[in-house]
Backbone as numpy.savetxt, mean C-alpha at the origin, in Angstrom:
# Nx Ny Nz CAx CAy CAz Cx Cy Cz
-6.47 -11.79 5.93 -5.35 -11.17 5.22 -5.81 -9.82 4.68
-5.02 -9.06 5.05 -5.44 -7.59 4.84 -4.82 -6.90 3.10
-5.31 -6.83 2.21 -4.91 -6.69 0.77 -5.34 -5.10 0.53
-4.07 -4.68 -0.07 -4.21 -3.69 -0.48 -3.67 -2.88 -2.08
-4.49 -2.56 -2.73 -4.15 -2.57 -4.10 -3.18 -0.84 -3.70
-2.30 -0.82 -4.99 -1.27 0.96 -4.71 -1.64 1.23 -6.06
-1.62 2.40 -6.16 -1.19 3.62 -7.04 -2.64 3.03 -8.69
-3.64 3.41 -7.88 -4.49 3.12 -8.88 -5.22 4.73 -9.76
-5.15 4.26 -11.03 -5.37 5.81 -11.81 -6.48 6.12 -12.67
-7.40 4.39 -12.56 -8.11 4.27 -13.93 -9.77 3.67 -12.80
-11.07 4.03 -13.33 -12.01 3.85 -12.52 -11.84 2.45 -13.09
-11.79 1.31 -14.24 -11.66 0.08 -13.96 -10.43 -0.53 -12.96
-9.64 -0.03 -12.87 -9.21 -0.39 -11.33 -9.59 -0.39 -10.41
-10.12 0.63 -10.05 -10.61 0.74 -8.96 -11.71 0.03 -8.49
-12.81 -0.62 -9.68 -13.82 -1.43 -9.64 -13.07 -2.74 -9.48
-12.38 -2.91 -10.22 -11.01 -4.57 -10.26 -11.41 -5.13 -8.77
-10.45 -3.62 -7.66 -10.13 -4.13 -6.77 -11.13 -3.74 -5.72
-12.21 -3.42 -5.53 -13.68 -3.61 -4.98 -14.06 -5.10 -5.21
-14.47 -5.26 -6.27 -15.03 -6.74 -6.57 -14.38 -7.65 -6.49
-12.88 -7.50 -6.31 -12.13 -8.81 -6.01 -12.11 -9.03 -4.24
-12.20 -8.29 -3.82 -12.58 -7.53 -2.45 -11.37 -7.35 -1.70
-10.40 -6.18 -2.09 -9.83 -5.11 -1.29 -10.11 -5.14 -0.55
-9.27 -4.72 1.10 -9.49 -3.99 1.85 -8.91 -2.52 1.70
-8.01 -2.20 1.18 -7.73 -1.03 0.64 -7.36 -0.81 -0.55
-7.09 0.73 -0.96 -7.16 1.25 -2.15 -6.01 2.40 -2.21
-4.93 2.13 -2.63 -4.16 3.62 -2.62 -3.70 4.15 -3.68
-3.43 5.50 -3.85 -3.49 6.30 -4.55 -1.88 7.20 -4.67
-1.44 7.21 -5.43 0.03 7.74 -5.51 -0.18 9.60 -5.73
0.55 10.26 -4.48 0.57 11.18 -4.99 2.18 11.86 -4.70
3.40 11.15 -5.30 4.37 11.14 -5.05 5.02 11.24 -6.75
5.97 11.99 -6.90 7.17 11.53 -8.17 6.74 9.85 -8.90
6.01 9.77 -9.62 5.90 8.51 -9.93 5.01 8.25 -11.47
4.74 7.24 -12.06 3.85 7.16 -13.04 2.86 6.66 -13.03
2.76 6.42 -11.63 1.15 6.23 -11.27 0.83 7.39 -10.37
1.43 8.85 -10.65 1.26 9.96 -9.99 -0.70 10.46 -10.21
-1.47 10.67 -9.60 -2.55 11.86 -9.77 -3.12 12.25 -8.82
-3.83 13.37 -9.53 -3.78 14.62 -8.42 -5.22 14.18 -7.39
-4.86 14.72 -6.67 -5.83 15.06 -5.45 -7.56 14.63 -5.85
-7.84 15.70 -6.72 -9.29 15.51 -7.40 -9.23 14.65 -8.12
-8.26 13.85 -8.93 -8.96 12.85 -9.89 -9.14 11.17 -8.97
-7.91 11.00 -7.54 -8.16 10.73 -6.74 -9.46 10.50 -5.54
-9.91 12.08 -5.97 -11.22 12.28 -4.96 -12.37 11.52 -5.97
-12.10 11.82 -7.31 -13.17 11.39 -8.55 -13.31 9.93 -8.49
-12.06 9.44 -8.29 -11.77 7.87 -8.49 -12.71 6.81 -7.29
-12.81 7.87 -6.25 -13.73 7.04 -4.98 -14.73 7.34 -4.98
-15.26 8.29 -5.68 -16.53 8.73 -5.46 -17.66 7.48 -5.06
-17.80 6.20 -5.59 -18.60 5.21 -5.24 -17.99 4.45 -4.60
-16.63 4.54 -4.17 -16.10 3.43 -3.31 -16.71 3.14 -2.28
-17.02 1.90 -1.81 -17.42 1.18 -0.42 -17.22 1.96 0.84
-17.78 2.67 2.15 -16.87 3.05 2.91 -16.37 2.21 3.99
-16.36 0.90 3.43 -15.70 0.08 4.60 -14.33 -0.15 3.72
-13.69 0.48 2.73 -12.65 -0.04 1.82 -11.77 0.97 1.85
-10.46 1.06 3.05 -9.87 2.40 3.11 -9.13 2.97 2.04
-9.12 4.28 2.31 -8.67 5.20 1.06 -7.14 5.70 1.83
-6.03 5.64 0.48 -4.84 5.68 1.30 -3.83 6.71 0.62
-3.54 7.60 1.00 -2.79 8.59 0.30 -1.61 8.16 0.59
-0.61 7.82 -1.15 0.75 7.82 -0.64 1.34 9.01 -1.37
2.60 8.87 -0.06 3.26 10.13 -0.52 4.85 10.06 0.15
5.40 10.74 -0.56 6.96 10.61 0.16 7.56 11.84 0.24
8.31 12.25 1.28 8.01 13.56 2.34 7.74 14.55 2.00
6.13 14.58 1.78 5.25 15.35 1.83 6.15 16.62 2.73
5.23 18.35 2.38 5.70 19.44 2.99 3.89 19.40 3.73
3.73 19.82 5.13 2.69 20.05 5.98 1.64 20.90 4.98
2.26 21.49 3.64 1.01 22.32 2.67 0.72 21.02 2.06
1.57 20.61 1.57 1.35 19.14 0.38 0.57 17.94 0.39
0.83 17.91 2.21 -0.02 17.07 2.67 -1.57 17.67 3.32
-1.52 18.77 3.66 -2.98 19.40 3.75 -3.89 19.67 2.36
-3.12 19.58 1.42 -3.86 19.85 -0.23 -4.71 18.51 -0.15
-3.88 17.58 -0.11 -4.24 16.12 -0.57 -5.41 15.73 0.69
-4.82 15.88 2.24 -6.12 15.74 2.83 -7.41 16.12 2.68
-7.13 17.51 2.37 -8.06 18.44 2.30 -9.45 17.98 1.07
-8.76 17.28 -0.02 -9.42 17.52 -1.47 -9.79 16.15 -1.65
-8.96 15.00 -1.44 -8.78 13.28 -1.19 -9.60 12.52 -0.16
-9.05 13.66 0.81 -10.18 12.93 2.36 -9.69 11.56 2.16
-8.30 10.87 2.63 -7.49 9.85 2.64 -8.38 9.73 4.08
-8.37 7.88 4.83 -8.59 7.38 5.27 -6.84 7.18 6.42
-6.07 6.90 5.27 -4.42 6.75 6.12 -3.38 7.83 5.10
-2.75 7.94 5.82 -1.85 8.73 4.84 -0.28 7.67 4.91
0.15 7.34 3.96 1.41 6.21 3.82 2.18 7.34 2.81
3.59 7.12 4.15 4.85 7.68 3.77 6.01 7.21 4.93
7.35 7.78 4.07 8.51 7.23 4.99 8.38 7.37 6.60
8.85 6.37 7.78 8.55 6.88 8.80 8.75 8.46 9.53
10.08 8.26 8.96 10.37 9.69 9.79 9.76 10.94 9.11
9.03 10.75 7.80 8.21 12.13 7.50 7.17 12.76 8.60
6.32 11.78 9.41 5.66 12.03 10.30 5.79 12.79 11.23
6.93 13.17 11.62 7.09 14.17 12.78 6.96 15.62 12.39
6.91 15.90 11.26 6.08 17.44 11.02 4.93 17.47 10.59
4.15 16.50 10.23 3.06 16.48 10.07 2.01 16.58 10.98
0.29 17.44 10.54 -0.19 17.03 11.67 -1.66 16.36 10.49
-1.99 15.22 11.14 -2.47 14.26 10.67 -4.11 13.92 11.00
-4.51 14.86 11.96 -5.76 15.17 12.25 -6.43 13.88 12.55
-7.20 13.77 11.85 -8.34 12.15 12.27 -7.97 10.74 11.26
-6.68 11.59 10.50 -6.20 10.48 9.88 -5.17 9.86 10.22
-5.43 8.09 10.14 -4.33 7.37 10.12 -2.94 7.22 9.72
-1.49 7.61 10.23 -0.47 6.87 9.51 0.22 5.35 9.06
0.64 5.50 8.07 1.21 4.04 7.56 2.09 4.26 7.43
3.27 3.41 8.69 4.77 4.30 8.33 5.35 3.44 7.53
5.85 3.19 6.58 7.24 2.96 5.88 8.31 2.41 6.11
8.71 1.58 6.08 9.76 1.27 6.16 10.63 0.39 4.98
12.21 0.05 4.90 12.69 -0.45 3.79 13.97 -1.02 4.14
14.56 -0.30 5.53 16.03 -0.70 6.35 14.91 -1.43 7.37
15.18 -2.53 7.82 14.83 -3.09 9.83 16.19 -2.68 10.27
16.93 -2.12 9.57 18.25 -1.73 10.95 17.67 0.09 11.34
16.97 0.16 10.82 16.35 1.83 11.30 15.42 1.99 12.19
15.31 0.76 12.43 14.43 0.77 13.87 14.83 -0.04 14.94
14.62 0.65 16.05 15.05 -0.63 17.15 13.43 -1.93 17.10
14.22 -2.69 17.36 13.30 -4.13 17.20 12.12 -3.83 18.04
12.56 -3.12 19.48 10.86 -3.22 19.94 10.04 -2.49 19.76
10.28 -1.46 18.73 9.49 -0.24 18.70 8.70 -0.14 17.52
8.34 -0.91 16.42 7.69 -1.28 15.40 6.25 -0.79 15.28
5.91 0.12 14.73 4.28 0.61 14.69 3.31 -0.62 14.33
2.31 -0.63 14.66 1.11 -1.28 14.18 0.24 -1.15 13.62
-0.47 -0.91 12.47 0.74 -1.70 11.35 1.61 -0.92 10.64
2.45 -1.62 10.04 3.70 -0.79 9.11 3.34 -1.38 7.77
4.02 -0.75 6.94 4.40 -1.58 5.80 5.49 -1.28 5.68
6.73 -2.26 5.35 7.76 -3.49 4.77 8.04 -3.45 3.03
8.62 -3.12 2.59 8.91 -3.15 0.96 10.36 -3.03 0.85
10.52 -3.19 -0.52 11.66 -2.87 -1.17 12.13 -1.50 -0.93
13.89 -1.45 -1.17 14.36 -0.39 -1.61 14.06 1.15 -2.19
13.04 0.76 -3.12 12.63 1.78 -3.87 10.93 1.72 -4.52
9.90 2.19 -4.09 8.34 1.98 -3.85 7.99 2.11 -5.63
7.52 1.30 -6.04 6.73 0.79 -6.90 7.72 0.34 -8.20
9.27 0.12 -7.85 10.17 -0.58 -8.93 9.91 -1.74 -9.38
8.97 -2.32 -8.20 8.84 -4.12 -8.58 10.12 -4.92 -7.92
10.62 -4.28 -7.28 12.18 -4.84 -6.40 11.43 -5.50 -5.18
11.71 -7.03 -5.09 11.40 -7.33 -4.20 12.16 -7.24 -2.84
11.33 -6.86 -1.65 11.70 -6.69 -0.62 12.27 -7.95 0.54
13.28 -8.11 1.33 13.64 -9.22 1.97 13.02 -9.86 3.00
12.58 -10.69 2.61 11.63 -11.62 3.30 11.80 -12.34 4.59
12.98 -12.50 4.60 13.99 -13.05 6.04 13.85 -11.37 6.91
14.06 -10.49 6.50 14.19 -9.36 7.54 12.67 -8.93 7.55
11.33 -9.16 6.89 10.08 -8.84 6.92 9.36 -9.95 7.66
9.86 -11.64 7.83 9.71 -12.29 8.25 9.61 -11.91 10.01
11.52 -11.55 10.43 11.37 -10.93 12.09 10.90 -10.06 12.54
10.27 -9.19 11.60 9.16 -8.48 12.05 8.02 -8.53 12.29
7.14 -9.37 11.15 6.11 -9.55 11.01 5.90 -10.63 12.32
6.99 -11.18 12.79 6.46 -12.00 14.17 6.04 -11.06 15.38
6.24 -9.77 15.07 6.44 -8.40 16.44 5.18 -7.79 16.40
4.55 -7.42 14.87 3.32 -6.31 15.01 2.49 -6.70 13.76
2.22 -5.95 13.36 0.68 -6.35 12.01 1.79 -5.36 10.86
2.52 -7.05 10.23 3.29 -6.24 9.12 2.71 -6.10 7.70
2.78 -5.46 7.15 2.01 -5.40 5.14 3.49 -5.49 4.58
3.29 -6.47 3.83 4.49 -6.69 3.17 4.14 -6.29 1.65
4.90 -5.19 1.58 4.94 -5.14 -0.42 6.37 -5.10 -1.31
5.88 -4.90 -2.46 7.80 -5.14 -2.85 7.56 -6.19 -3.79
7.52 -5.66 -4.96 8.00 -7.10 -5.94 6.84 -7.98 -6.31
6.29 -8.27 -5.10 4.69 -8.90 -5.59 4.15 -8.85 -6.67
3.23 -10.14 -7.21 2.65 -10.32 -8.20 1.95 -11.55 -7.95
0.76 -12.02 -8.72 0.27 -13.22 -8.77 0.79 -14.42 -8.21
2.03 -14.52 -9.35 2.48 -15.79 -8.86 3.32 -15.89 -7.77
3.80 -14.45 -7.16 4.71 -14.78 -6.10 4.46 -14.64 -4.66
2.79 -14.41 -4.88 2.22 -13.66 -3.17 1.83 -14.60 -2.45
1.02 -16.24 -2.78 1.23 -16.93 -1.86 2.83 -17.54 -1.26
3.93 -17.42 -2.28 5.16 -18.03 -1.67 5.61 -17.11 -0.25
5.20 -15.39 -1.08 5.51 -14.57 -0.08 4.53 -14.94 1.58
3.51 -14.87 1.14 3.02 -15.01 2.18 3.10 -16.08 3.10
3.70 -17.20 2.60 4.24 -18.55 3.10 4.99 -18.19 3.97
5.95 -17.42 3.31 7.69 -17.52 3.99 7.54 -16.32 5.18
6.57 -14.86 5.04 6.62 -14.10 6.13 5.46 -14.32 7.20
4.66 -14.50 6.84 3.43 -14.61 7.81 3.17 -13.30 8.21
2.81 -12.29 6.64 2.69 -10.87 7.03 1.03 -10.73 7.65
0.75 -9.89 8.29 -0.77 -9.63 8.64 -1.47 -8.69 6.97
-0.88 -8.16 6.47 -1.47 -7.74 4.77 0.00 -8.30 3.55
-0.63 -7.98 2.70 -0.02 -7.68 1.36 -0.38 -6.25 0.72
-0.21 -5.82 -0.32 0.32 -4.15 -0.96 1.42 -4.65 -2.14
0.48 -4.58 -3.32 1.10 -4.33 -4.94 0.61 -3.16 -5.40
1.61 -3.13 -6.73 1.03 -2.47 -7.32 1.76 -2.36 -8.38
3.16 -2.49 -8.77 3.57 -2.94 -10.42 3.45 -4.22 -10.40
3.28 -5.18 -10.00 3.00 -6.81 -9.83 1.75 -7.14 -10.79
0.66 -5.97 -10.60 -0.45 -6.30 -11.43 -0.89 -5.36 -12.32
0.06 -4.99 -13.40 0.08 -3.72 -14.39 0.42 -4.27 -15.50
-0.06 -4.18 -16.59 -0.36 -4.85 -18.00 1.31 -4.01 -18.44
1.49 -2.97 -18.48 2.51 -2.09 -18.55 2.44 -0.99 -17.61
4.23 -0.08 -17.53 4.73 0.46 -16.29 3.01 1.41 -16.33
2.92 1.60 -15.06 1.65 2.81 -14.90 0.33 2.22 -14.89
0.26 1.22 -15.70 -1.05 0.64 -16.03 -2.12 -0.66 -15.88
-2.80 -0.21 -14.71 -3.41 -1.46 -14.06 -4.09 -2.75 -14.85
-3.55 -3.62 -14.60 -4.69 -4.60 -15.30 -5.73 -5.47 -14.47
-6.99 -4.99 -14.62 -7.68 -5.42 -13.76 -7.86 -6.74 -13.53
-7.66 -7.68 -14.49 -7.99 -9.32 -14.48 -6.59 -9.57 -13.28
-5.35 -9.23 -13.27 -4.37 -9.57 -12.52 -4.57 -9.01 -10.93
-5.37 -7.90 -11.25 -5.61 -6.94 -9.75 -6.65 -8.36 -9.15
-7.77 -8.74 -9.61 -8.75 -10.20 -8.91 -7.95 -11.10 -8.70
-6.99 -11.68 -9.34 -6.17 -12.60 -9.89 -5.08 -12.72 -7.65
-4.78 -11.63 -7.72 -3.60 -10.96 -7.19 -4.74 -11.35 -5.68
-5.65 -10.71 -5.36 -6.45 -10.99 -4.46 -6.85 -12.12 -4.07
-7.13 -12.86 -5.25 -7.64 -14.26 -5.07 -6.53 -15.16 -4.79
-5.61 -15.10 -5.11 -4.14 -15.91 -4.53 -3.71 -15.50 -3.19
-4.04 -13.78 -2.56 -3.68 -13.69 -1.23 -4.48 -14.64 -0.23
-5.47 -14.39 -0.69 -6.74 -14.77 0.12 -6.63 -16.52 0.09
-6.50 -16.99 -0.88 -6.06 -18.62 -0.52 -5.00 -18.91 0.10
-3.79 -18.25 0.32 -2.21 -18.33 0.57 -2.93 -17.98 2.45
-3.95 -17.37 2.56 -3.80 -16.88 3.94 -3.75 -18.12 5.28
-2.78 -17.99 6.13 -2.78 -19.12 7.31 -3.93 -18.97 8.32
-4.45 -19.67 8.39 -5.44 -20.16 9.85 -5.07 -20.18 11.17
């Protein structure tokens, strides 16, 4: 099960979700209150693992906006809406496209992997599980949206996503990570995972 912590701002987060063992780590650099910049981003990994990808999110980025953040971040994937991608050029980095409608894509054309969420990225709105479900049977889906402790093995029951991706699910308050819930949050994916 592929786990990925979002929009982390504080170096005990970022340790949280190392030692609980992440596979990724992302970083908000979008309209948000887990917004920061580029360098405190770049500051925040400085000891990170390099087997633990680094993930710039962003929502439609301008080709400068997103060269700042490559440039200074050195993101591993860059995660944003799908269709931002077509002006971008993305160099040796990975995209993570986005998605929030399954009627915006035709069924066979699904990237590998995507991520699957709610309506609106980091509200805590959970995302629909019946429409993340027929996908996640097609490609390597990350399901986020709403997640939290207690609700990520049900989630993971009902979709049979290939990851998970929180990030108000495990925040003491709006913006603010709590690291005991960030292990907490990991350690429930990781048992919930199918064989």
């Amino acid at each position: 099960m592929f786990v990925k912590i979002c929009g982390l701002t504080t170096a005990s987060a970022v340790r949280a979700a190392v030692e609980g063992g992440a596979d990724a780590v992302g970083f908000v650099f979008a309209d948000s209150p887990r917004r920061v910049s580029p360098e405190a981003a770049h500051a925040l990994c400085e000891e990170l693992p390099p087997e633990i990808i680094r993930v710039a999110v962003m929502r439609h980025p301008s080709q400068a906006e997103w060269a700042r953040v490559r440039d200074c971040f050195h993101p591993d994937w860059l995660q944003t809406d799908a269709d931002d991608f077509a002006g971008l050029s993305l160099d040796a980095c990975m995209g993570l496209r986005v998605y929030r409608d399954p009627r915006s894509q035709p069924a066979c054309s699904w990237p590998s992997p995507m991520l699957f969420e709610g309506a609106e990225s980091g509200s805590g709105r959970t995302a629909d599980w019946t429409a993340a479900a027929a996908i996640a049977s097609r490609t390597d889906l990350i399901l986020a949206g709403g997640l939290d402790p207690q609700n990520v093995g049900e989630a993971i029951a009902a979709v049979d996503p290939w990851g998970v991706d929180v990030s108000s699910g495990v925040e003491s308050s709006r913006g603010r990570k709590d690291p005991a819930r960030i292990i907490d949050f990991i350690a429930r994916a990781r048992a919930a995972e199918k064989y």
